[in-house]
Every structure is written in structure tokens, then in C-alpha cells.
N, C-alpha and C positions, 0 to 999 in steps of 0.2 A: 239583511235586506239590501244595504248597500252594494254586496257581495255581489250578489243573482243576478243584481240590476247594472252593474256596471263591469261582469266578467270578464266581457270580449275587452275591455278598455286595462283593465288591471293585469290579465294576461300580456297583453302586449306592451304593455309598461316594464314587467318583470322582465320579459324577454328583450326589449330594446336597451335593458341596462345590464342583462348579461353579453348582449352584442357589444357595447363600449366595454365593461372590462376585461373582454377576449381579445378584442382589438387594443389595448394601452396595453398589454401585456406581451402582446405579439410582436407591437412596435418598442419596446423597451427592451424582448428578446433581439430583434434584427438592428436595435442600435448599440446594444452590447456586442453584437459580433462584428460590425464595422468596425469598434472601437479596436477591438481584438489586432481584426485584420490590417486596422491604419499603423498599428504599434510592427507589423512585421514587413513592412515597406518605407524605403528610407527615401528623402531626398538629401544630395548629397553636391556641396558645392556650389550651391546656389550663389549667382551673383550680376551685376551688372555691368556689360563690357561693351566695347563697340566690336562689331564684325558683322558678318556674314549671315543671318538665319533666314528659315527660308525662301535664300535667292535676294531677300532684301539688305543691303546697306546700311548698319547706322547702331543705334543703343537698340540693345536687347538683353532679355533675361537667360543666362546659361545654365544649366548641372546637370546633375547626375539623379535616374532615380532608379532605384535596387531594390528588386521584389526578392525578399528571404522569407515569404510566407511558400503554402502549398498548393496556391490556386492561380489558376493565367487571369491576370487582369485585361481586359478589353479595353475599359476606360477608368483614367485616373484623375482626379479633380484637383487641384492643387490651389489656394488662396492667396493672393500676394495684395499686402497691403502695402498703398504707401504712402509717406510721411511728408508732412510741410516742411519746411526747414526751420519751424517753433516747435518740432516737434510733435504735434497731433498729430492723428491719422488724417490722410487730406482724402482717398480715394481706395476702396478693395476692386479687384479685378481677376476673374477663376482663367485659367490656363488649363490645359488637356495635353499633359508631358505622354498619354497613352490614350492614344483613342482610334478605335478600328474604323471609325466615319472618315476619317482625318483623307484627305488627298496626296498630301507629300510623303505620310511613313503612315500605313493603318496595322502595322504590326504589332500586334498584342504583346506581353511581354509575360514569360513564361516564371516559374519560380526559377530561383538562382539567376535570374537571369537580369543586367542593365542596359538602361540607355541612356546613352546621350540627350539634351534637350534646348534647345532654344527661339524666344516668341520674341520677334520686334516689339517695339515697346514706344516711340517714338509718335504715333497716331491716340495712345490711350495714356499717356501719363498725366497728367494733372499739370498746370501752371505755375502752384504754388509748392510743386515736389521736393524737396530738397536733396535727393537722393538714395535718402533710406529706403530699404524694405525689410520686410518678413515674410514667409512662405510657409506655409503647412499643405498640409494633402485632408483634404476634408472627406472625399468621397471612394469610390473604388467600385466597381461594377466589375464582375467576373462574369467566363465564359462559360 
């Protein structure tokens, strides 16, 4: 009797919960192949120097990043956190070492293939910065 009388309702209960574990399983597939894909793209050299980047003067982030995967990256996400000089984390801040929106270089970057990189740094640093960072590449959008 509950059955008859509450079908329409039970049916789509069933169905809304086969919708979430197609969807958790979908998203655990495409974040296992990010993981894949971040493993076969290097940053390389990353460091803190004063010069020249885009056309501005002053402290900025430099390196190198090396796509050894099989797919042209459009845009590449890279996390740079940085440190007080107690050492805690004082600020994270994402960078775009590849990004085809970009104004100054929107060149995608092909397999086998590197570029150069450098983001003024000098308007976004923290007060209490001490000079440390770390860099990873969190994201990666292909064409």
C-alpha cells in the first residue's frame, strides 16, 4: 500500500540517487586524469628575482614550464604560496604560466614543448612575506 501510494515519489528518489553516484564517479574519473595529466607537466626553476616581466620593473616570479604529456595545454594554473618569515603560510596566489585569454603571450604550449614565465609580484605579496615560496600546477585545461 505504501508502494502504490507513493510511486511517483519513490521512483524519483531511486533515480536522483542513481544521478549522484554517476556524477561522484564521473568526477573522481576526470580528477584522476588531471592527476595523471599534472604528473606529466613540469615546472622548472621556479624562483624569485628582480627584473623585467611583463614590461614591469621590480620582484617577480621566473621558470620554466615543460609539457612532456600528449595534449596542447591552453591554460595552466600554477599555486604559489607564500611564507611569513615565522614561517607559516601568510598568503596563496594562482598564476597562468599558459593561458590563451592572456594579452602578452596567448600561445598554448604544444607537447615536448617549453616556456619561459614571469608574473610581477610586487602589488600582491603579503606584508608579513619573508620570502619564501612553493609552486605547484593544480589545474590544466587542454585544447
Amino acid at each position: 500500500m505504501f508502494f502504490t501510494r507513493h510511486k511517483p515519489f519513490t521512483v524519483l528518489g531511486v533515480i536522483i540517487i542513481f544521478l549522484l553516484i554517476l556524477t561522484f564517479y564521473f568526477q573522481k574519473m576526470k580528477n584522476e586524469e588531471l592527476q595523471n595529466e599534472l604528473s606529466k607537466v613540469e615546472l622548472q626553476g621556479v624562483k624569485i628575482g628582480a627584473g623585467t616581466s611583463k614590461g614591469k620593473l621590480g620582484t617577480a616570479i621566473f621558470g620554466v614550464i615543460s609539457n612532456n604529456g600528449e595534449r596542447t595545454i591552453k591554460i595552466a594554473t600554477m599555486s604559489v604560496e607564500f611564507f611569513a618569515e615565522a614561517g607559516e603560510l601568510s598568503t596563496v596566489h594562482k598564476f597562468f604560466p599558459v593561458n590563451n585569454y592572456s594579452f602578452s603571450d596567448s600561445s598554448a604550449l604544444a607537447p615536448g614543448e617549453s616556456k619561459e614565465f614571469g608574473f610581477p609580484i610586487d602589488e600582491i605579496v603579503p606584508e608579513n612575506w619573508g620570502g619564501t615560496i612553493t609552486s605547484k600546477l593544480i589545474d590544466l585545461q587542454f585544447k
